[in-house]
C-alpha positions, -999 to 999 in steps of 0.1 A, spaced: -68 177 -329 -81 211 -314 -63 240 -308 -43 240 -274 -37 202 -276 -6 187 -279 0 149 -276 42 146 -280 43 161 -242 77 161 -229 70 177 -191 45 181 -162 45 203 -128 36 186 -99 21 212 -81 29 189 -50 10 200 -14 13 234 -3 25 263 -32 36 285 0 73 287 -1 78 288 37 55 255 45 76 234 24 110 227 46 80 214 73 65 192 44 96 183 36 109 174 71 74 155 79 77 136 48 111 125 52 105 113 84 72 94 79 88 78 43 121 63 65 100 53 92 74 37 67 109 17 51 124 11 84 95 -3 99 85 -27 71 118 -35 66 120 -50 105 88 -69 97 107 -86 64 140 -88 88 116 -107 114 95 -131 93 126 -144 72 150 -145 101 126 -164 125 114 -197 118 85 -200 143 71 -168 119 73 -191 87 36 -195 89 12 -186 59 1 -156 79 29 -139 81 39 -149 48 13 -125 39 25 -101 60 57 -101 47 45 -94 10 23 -67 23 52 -51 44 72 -54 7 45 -40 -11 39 -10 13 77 0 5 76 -7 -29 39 18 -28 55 41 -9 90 43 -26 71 52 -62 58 85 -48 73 101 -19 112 102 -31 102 124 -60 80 145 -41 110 150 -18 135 158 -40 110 184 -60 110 200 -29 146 197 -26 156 211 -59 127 234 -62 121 217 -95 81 207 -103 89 191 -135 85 156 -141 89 140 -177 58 124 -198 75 89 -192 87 94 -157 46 104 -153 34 76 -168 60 51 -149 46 66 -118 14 62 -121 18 28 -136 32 15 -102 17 36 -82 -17 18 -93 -2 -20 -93 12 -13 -56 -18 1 -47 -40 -24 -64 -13 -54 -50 -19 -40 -14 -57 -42 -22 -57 -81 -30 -35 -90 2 -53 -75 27 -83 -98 12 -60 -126 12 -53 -122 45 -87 -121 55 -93 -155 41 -61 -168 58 -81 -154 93 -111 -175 77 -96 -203 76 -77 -203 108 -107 -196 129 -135 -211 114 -119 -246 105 -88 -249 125 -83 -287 122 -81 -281 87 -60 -250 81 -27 -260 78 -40 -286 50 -63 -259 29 -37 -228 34 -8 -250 17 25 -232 9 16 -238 -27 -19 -227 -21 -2 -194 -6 21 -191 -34 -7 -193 -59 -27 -162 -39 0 -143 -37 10 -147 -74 -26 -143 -85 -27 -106 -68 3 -94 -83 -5 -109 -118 -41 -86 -112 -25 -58 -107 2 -61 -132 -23 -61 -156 -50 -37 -141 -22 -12 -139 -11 -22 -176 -48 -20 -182 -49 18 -171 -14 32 -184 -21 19 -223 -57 41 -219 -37 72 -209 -14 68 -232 -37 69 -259 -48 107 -244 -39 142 -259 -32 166 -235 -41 201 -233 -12 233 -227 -19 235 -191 1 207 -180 0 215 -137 -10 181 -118 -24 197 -86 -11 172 -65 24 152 -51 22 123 -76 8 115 -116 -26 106 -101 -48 87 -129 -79 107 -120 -56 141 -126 -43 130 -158 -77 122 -171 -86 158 -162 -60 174 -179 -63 156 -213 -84 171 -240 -96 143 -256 -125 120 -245 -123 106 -215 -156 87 -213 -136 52 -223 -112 58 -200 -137 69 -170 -160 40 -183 -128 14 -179 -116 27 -147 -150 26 -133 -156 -11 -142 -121 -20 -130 -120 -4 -96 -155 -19 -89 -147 -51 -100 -103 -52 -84 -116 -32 -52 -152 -40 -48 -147 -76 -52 -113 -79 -23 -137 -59 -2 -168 -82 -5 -145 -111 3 -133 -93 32 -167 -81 46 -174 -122 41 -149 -130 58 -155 -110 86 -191 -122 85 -178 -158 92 -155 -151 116 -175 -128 141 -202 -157 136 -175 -183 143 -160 -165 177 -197 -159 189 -205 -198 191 -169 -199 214 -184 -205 248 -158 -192 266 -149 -153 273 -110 -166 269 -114 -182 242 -135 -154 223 -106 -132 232 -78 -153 219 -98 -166 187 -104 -120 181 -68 -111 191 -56 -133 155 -71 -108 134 -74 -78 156 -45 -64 139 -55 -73 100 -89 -59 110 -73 -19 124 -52 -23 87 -80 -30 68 -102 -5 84 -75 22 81 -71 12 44 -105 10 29 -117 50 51 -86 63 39 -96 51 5 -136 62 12 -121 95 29 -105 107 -4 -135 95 -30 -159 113 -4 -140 146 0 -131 146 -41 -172 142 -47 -182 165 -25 -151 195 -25 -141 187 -62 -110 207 -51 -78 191 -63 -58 200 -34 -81 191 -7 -81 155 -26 -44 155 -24 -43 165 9 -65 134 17 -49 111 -3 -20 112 19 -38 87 48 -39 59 22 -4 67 4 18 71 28 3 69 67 -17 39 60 18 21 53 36 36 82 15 29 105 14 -12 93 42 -23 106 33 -6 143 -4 -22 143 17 -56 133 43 -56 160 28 -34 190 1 -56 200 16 -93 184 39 -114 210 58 -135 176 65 -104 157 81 -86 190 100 -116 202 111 -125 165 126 -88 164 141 -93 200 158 -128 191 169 -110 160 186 -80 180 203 -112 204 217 -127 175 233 -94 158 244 -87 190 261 -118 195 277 -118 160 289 -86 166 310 -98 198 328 -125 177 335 -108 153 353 -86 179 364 -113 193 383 -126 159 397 -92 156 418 -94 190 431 -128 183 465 -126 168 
């Protein structure tokens, strides 16, 4: 081992952000508020699908898992960031880093798969709609779902054992809000090329291949809705998958936004800055792109309200009775 290196690390400083002291109750405010809207709002769109049995429907299905997944992706990052601020405490331990990252990449990677397993739900619903509801089977739906978690369970399993096997150097400052993979590699003093060499293989097979299936997809479909004859029934067959369509596109720039900006700034903070859309906005915005412009999702939530509502009145009621 070379001098400076050290591989029993016990600490690292998030560096979070913004290093100006007077910026950080607004970060701090803004990231509260987008991290419990981000909750809240996927939280109504679990509350919804379960509660409503005209949602139990392999599409929402889906849905549902992604809106869990965004929580879950969301909850690994933004809590900690929040209470560094908080406590005005950078520090994070070598095993909380590691356990961050860890599910901060299967989350990630999970969202990855479902938004191409939606896609071929929209596939299927559109382009052979006699036969949908016998080819997207509730097992078949179970198998997809389990088969994108088990992926990135072991992609993320995949990535964390390489790191692990890392020596870092002194300077132990992560220049951004959460362990980031790419930041760890540059901090360690060891070589990397393995661990570049694995991750690039990985990410172009686990992301390039979701993302030809939904580019396929989307081939179909658009070909599918442009033999529709009628203007009404273009419009109905495009308003199915309107929505998956804004999420995708909002995923896979903010994921393109960050991998552009870090090639081409090579500044650590600007990367962190941008990684942001994908970590935390792309998942808060979800659950609006879901319910604002879909009629089941809005009168789901409105049934749900009617039926709390009512509960709530006999319960009162009970409590009057003597």
């Amino acid at each position: 081992m070379g001098p400076g290196n050290d591989t029993r690390i016990s600490t690292f400083f998030l560096l979070g952000l913004s290093k100006e002291q007077e910026s950080q109750p607004l970060v701090f405010g803004l990231f509260l508020s987008m991290y419990l809207i981000t909750v809240f709002g996927n939280l109504l769109i679990l509350l919804a699908v379960s509660s409503d049995p005209h949602l139990h429907t392999p599409m929402y299905f889906f849905l549902s898992n992604l809106s869990f997944v965004d929580i879950c992706f969301t909850s690994t990052t933004i809590p900690k960031m929040l209470v560094n601020i908080q406590t005005e405490n950078n520090l994070i331990t070598y095993a909380g880093c590691i356990t961050q990252m860890y599910f901060s990449i299967l989350f990630g990677g999970c969202d990855n798969f479902l938004l191409a397993v939606m896609a071929y739900d929209r596939l299927l619903a559109i382009c052979y709609p006699l036969h949908y509801t016998v080819k997207m089977s509730p097992w078949l739906c179970g198998l997809l779902v389990l088969v994108s978690w088990i992926l990135s369970v072991l992609n993320s399993l995949l990535q964390s054992l390489m790191v692990l096997q890392l020596s870092f150097c002194t300077d132990l400052e992560i220049p951004h809000f959460f362990c980031d993979l790419n930041q760890m590699f540059k901090l360690a003093c060891s070589d990397t090329f393995v661990n570049d060499t694995v991750l690039h293989v990985s990410t172009g097979l686990l992301a390039g291949g979701p993302l030809a299936g939904i580019l396929y997809s989307y081939s179909k479909i658009v070909s599918s809705i442009c033999r529709i004859s009628s203007a009404q029934g273009k419009h109905k067959a495009f308003s199915t998958c309107a929505s998956h369509l804004s999420v995708v596109s909002l995923f896979y720039c903010s994921v393109l936004g960050v991998y552009l900006i870090s090639a081409a700034t090579h500044s650590s903070s600007s990367t962190a800055v941008a990684s942001v859309m994908y970590t935390v906005v792309t998942p808060m915005l979800n659950p609006f792109i879901y319910s604002l412009r879909n009629k089941d999702i809005k009168g789901a939530l409105k049934r749900f309200n009617g039926m709390a509502g009512m509960k709530g009145s006999v319960i009162l009621e009970v409590k009057k009775c003597p």
